[in-house]
VEXLUMBA-583271 format. One line per field, with one value per residue: residue in one letter; chain; x, y, z of N, C-alpha, C in turn. Coordinates in pm, whole numbers, m for minus. Atoms other than C-alpha are relative to their C-alpha. Layout:
! residues N
kefi: (a / ...) $
vomi: (A / ...) $
n_u: (X / ...) $
n_v: (Y / ...) $
n_w: (Z / ...) $
ca_u: (X / ...) $
ca_v: (Y / ...) $
ca_w: (Z / ...) $
c_u: (X / ...) $
c_v: (Y / ...) $
c_w: (Z / ...) $
END
This chain:
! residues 195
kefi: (x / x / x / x / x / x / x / x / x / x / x / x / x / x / x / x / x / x / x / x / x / x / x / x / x / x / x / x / x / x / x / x / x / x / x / x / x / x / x / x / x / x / x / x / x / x / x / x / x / x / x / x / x / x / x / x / x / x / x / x / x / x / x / x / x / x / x / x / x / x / x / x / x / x / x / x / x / x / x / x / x / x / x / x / x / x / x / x / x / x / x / x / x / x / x / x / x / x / x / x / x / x / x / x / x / x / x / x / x / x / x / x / x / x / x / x / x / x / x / x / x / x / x / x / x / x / x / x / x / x / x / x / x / x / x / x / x / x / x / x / x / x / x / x / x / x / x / x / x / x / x / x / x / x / x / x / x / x / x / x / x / x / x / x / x / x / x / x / x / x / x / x / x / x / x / x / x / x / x / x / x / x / x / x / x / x / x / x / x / x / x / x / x / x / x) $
vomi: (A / A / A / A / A / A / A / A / A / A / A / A / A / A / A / A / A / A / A / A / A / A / A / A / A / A / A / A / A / A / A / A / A / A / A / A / A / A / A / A / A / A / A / A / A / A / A / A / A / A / A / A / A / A / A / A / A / A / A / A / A / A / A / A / A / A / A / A / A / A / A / A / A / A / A / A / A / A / A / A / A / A / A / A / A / A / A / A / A / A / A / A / A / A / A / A / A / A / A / A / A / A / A / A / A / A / A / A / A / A / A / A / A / A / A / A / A / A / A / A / A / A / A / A / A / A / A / A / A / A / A / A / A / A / A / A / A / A / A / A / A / A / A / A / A / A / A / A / A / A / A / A / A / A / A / A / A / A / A / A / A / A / A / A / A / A / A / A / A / A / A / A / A / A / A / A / A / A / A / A / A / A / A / A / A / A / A / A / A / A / A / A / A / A / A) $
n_u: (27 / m86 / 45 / m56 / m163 / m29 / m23 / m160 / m73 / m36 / 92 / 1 / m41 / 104 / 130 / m88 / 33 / 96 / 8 / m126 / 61 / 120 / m91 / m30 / 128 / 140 / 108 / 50 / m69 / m127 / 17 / m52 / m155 / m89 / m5 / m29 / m114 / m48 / m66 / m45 / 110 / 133 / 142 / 45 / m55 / 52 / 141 / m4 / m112 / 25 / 120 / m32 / m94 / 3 / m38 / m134 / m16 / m51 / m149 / m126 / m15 / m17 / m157 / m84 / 68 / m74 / m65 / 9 / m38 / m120 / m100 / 8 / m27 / m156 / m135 / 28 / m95 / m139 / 5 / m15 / 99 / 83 / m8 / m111 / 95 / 102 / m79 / m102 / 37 / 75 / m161 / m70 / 98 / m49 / m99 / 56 / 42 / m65 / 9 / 77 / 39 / 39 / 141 / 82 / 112 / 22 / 82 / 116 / 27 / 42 / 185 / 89 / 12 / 77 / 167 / 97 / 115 / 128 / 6 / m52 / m122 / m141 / m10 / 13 / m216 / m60 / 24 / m54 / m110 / m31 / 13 / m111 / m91 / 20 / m26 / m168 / m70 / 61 / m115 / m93 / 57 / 23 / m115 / m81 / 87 / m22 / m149 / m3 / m8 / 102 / 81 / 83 / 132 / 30 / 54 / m130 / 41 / m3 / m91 / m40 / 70 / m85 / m174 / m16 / 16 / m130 / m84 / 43 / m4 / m153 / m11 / 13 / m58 / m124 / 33 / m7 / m128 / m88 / m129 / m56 / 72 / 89 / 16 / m37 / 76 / 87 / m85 / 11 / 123 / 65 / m57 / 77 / 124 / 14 / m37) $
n_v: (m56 / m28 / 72 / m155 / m57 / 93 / m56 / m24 / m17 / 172 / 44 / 37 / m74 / m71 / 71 / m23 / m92 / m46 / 53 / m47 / m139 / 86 / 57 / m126 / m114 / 100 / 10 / m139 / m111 / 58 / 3 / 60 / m92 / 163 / 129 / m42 / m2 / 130 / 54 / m87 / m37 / m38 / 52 / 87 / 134 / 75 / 49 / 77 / 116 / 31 / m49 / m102 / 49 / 155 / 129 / 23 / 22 / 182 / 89 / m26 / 82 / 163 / 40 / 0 / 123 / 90 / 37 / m24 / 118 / 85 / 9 / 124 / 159 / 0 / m24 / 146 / 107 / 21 / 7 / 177 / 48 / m99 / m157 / m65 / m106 / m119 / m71 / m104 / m106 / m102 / m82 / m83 / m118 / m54 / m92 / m116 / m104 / m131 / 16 / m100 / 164 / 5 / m41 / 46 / 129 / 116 / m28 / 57 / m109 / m160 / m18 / 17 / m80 / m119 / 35 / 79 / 141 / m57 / 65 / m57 / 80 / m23 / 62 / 166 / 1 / 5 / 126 / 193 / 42 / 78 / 102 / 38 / m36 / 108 / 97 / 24 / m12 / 110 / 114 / 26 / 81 / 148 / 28 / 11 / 75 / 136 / 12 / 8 / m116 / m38 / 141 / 47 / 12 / m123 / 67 / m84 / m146 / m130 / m59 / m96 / m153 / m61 / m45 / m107 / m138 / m65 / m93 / m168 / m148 / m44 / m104 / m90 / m64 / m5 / m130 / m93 / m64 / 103 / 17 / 194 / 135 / 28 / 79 / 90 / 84 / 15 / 140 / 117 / 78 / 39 / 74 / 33 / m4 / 40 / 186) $
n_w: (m133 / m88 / m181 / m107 / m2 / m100 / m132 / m43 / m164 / m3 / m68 / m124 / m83 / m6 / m59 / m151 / m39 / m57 / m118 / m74 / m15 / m104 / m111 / m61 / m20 / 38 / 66 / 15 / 22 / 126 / 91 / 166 / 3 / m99 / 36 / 93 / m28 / m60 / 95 / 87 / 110 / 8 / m111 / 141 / m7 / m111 / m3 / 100 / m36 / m170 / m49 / m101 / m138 / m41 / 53 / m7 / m126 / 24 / 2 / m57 / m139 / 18 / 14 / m110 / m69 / 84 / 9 / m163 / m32 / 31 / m122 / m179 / 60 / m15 / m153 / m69 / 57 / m18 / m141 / m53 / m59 / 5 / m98 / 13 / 95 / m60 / m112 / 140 / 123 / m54 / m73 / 116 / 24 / m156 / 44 / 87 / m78 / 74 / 177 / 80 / 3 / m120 / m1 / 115 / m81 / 136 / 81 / m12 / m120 / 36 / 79 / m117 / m138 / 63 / 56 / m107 / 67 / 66 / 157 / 90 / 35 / m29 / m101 / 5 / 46 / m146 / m121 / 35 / m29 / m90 / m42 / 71 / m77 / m131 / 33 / 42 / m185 / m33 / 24 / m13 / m136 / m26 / 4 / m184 / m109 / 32 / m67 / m162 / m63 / m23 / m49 / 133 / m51 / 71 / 144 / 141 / 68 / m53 / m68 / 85 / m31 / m121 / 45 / 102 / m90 / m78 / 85 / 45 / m109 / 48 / 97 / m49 / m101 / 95 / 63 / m84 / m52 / m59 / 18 / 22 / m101 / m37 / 72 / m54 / m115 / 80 / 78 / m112 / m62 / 90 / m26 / m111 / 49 / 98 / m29) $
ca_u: (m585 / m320 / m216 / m105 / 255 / 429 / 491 / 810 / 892 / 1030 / 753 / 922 / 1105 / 787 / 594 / 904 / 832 / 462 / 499 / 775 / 526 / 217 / 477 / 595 / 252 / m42 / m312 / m510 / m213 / m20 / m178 / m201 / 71 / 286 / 242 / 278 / 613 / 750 / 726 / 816 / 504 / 254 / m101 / m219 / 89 / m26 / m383 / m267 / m29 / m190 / m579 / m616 / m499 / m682 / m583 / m195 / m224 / m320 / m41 / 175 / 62 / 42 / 398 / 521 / 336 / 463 / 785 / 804 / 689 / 940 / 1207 / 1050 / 1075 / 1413 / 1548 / 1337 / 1522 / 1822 / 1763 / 1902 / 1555 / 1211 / 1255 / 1577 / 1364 / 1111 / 1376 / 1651 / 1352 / 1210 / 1600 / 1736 / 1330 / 1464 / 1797 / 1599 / 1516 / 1562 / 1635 / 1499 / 1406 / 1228 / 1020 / 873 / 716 / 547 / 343 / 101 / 66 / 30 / m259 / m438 / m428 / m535 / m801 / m949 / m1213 / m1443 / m1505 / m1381 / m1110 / m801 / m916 / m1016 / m592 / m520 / m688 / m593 / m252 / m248 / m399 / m108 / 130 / m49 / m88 / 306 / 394 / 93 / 359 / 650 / 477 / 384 / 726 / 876 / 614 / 744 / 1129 / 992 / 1037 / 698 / 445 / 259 / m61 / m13 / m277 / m112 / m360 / m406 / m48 / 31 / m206 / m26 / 332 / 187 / 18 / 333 / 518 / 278 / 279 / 678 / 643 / 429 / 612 / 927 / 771 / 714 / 1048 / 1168 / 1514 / 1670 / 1635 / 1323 / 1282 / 1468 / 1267 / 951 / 1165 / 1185 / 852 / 686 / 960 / 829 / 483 / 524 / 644) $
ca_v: (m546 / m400 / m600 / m220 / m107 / m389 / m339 / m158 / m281 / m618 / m772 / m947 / m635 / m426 / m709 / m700 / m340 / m304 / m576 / m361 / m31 / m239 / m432 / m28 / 151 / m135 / m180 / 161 / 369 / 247 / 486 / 406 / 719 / 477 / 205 / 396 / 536 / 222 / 61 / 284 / 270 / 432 / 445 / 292 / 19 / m77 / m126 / m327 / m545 / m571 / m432 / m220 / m210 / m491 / m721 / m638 / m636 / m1023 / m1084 / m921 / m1089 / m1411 / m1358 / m1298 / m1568 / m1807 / m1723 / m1668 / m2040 / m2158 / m2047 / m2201 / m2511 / m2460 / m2353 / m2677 / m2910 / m2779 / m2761 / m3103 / m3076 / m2937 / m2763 / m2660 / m2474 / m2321 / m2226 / m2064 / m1927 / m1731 / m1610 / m1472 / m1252 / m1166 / m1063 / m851 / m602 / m237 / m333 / m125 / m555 / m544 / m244 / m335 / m653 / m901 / m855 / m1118 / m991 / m689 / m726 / m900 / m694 / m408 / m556 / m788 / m1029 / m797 / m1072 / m816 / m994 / m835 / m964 / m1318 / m1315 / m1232 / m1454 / m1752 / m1639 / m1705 / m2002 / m2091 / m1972 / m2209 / m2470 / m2499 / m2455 / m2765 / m2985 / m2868 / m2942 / m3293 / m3337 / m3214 / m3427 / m3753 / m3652 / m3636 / m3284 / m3198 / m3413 / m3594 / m3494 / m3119 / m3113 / m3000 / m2782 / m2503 / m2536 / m2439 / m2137 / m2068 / m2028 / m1845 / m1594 / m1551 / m1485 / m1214 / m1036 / m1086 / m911 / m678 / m593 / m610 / m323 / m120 / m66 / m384 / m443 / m786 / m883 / m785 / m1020 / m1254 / m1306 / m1304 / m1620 / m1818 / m1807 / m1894 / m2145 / m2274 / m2246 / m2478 / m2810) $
ca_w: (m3867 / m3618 / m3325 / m3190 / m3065 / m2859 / m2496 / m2389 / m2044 / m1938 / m1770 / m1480 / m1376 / m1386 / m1195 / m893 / m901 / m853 / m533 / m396 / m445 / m277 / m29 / 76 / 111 / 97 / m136 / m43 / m23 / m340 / m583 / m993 / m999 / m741 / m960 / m1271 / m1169 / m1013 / m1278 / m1521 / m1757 / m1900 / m1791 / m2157 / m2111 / m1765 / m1809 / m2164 / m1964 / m1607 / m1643 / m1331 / m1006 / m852 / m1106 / m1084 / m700 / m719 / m907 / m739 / m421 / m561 / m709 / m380 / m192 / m477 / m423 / m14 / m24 / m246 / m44 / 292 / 74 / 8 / 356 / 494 / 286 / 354 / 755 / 953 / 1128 / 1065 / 1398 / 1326 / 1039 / 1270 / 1516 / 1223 / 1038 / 1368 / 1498 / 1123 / 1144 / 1541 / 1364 / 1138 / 1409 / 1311 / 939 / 680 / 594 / 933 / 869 / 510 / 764 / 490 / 217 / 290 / 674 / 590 / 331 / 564 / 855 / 579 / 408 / 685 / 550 / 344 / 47 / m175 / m418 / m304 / 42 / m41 / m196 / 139 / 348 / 85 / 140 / 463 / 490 / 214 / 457 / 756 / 530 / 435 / 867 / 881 / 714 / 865 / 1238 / 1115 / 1007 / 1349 / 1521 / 1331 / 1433 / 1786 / 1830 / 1877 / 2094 / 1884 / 2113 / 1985 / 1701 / 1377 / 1242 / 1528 / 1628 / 1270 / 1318 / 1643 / 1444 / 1178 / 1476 / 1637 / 1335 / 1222 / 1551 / 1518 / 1218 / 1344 / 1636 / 1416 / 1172 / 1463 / 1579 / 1804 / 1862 / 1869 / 2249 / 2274 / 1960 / 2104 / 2401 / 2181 / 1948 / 2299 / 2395 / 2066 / 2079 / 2396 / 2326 / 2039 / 2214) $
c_u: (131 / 38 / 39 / 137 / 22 / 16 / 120 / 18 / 12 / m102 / 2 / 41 / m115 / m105 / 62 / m57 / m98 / 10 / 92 / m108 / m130 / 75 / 20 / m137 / m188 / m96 / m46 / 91 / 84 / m150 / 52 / 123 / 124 / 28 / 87 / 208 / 105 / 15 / 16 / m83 / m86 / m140 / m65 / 93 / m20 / m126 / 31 / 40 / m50 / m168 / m3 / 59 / m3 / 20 / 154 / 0 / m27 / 100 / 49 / 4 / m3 / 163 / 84 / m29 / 57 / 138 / 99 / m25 / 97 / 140 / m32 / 75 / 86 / 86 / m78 / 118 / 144 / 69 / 20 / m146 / m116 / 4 / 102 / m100 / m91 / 89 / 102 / m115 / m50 / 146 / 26 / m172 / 44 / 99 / m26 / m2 / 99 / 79 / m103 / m139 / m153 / m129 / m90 / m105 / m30 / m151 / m166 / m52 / m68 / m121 / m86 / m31 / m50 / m128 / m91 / m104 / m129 / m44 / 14 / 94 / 109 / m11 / 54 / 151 / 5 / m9 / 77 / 175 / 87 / m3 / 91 / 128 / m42 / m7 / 178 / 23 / m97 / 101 / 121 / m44 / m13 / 135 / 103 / m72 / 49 / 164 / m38 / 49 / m103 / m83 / m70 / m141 / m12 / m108 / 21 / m52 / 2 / 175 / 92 / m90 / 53 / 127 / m60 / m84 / 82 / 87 / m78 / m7 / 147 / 3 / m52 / 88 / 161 / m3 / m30 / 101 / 50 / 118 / m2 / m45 / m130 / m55 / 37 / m53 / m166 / 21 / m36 / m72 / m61 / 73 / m94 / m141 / m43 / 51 / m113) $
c_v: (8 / m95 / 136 / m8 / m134 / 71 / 51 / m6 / m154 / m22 / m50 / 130 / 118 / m38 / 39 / 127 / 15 / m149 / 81 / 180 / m67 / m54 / 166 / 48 / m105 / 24 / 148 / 92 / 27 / 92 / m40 / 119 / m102 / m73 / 59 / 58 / m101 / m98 / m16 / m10 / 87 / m30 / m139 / m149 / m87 / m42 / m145 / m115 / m55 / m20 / 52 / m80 / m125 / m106 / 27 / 27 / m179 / m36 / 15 / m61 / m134 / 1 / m14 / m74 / m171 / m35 / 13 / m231 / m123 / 21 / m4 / m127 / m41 / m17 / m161 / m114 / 12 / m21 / m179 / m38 / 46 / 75 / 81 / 116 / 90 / 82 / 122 / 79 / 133 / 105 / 87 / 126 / 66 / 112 / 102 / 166 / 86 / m12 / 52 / m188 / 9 / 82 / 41 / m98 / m126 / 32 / m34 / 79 / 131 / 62 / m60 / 67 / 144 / m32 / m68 / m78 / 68 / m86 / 81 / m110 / m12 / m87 / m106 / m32 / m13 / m78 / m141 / 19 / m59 / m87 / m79 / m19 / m150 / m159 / m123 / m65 / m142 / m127 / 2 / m62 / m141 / m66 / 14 / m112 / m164 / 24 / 40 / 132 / 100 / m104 / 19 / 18 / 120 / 15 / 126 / 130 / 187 / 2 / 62 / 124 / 60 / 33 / 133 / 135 / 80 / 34 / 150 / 65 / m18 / 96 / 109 / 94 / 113 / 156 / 109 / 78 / m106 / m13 / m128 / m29 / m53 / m119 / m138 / m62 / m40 / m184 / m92 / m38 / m72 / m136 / m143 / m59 / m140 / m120 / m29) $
c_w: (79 / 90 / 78 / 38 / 155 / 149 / 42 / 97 / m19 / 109 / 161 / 89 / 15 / 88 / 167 / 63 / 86 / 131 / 58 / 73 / 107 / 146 / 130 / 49 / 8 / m119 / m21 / m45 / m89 / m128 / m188 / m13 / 31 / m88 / m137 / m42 / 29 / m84 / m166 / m187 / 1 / 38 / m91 / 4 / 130 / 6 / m140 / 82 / 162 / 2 / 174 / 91 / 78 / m23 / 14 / 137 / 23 / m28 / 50 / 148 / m43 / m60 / 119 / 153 / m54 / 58 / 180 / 37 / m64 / 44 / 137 / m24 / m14 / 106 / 85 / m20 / 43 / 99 / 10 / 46 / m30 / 134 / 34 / m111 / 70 / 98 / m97 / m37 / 104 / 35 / m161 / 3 / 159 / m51 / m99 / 60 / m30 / m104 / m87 / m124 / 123 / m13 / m80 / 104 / m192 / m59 / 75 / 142 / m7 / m45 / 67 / 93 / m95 / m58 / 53 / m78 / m83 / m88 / m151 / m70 / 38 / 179 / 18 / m35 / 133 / 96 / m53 / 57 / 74 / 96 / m54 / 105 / 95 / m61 / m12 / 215 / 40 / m21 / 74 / 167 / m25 / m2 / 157 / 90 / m51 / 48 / 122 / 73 / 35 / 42 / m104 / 61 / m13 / m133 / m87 / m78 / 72 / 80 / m137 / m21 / 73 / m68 / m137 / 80 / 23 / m90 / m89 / 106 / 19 / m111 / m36 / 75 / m23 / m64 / 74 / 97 / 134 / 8 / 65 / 125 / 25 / m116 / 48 / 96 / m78 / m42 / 105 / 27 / m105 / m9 / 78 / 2 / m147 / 21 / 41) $
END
C-alpha cells in the first residue's frame, strides 16, 4: 500500500504564512485562494497537511497566541519591575502609531472582535485566547502588587481585564490611524487607571 507523494512545503514556513494571511484579512475574509497562495500550496497539499480552513485557522491562532505569550514572558523577566513591563509594553504599542505594525492590530483582538461569542470553534479559540492573554496580565498585576506598585486593595482579576481592555482599544484605536500623542495620552491614562 502507498503512503502517497510526500508533502512539498516546509511546514513551519507555510504555518507563519497562513497566520500572516488570517492576521491581514480575518477569518471571513481570508479566502482558501488567500491561504492557498500564501502559502504556496496546493489545494490537495493543504487539506493533507492542515484539513480545512477552520482547522488551520486554530493553529494558526494558537501558534500565534503561543508565541505572543512567550515573548511577554520573556520581556517580563527581563524588565527591573513588573510595572516597568506594563508601562514599556504599553509605550513601544504607543510608538507603533502609524506603522504598517500598528495597522495589522493583533491577531487575537482582532478575532475576537470578528467572531464575537457565537460558540462556533473558531470563536471559542478566540475567546480562550483572550482569557490567555488576561490570565498572563493576572500574574503580572499580582507581581506588581507584591513590589508595591499596585495597591494591594485593587483586585487582580478585573484589573487584569481592565489592561487587557485598554490594550485592545489601544490596538484598536492604533489600527485605525492614531498617531503617537494621541497614543500617548491614551498610555497615561490606562497608566493611571491602573494604580
Amino acid at each position: 500500500m502507498s503512503l502517497g507523494r510526500p508533502l512539498q512545503h516546509h511546514p513551519e514556513t507555510a504555518l507563519k504564512a497562513a497566520v500572516h494571511a488570517f492576521w491581514r484579512s480575518g477569518y471571513h475574509h481570508t479566502s482558501m485562494r488567500d491561504l492557498l497562495d500564501a502559502m504556496q500550496l496546493s489545494r490537495s497539499s493543504l487539506y493533507q497537511a492542515y484539513g480545512n480552513k477552520e482547522a488551520l485557522f486554530l493553529l494558526a491562532l494558537t501558534r500565534y497566541r503561543e508565541e505572543l505569550l512567550a515573548s511577554l514572558r520573556a520581556t517580563l523577566a527581563q524588565e527591573a519591575s513588573a510595572w516597568q513591563f506594563i508601562e514599556q509594553l504599553l509605550l513601544r504599542m504607543a510608538q507603533q502609531a502609524q506603522s504598517e505594525q500598528a495597522a495589522l492590530g493583533c491577531l487575537i483582538f482582532n478575532s475576537a472582535t470578528e467572531l464575537g461569542n457565537s460558540g462556533s470553534s473558531v470563536s471559542n479559540a478566540a475567546v480562550q485566547s483572550v482569557q490567555a492573554i488576561t490570565d498572563f496580565f493576572a500574574t503580572v498585576i499580582e507581581q506588581a502588587q507584591q513590589e508595591g506598585s499596585i495597591s494591594l486593595e485593587r483586585d487582580v482579576q478585573s484589573s487584569a481585564y481592565f489592561l487587557t481592555l485598554s490594550i485592545s482599544g489601544l490596538r484598536m484605536l492604533l489600527k485605525s490611524g492614531a498617531n503617537q500623542r494621541q497614543a500617548a495620552q491614551l498610555v497615561d491614562n490606562i497608566l493611571r487607571g491602573l494604580r
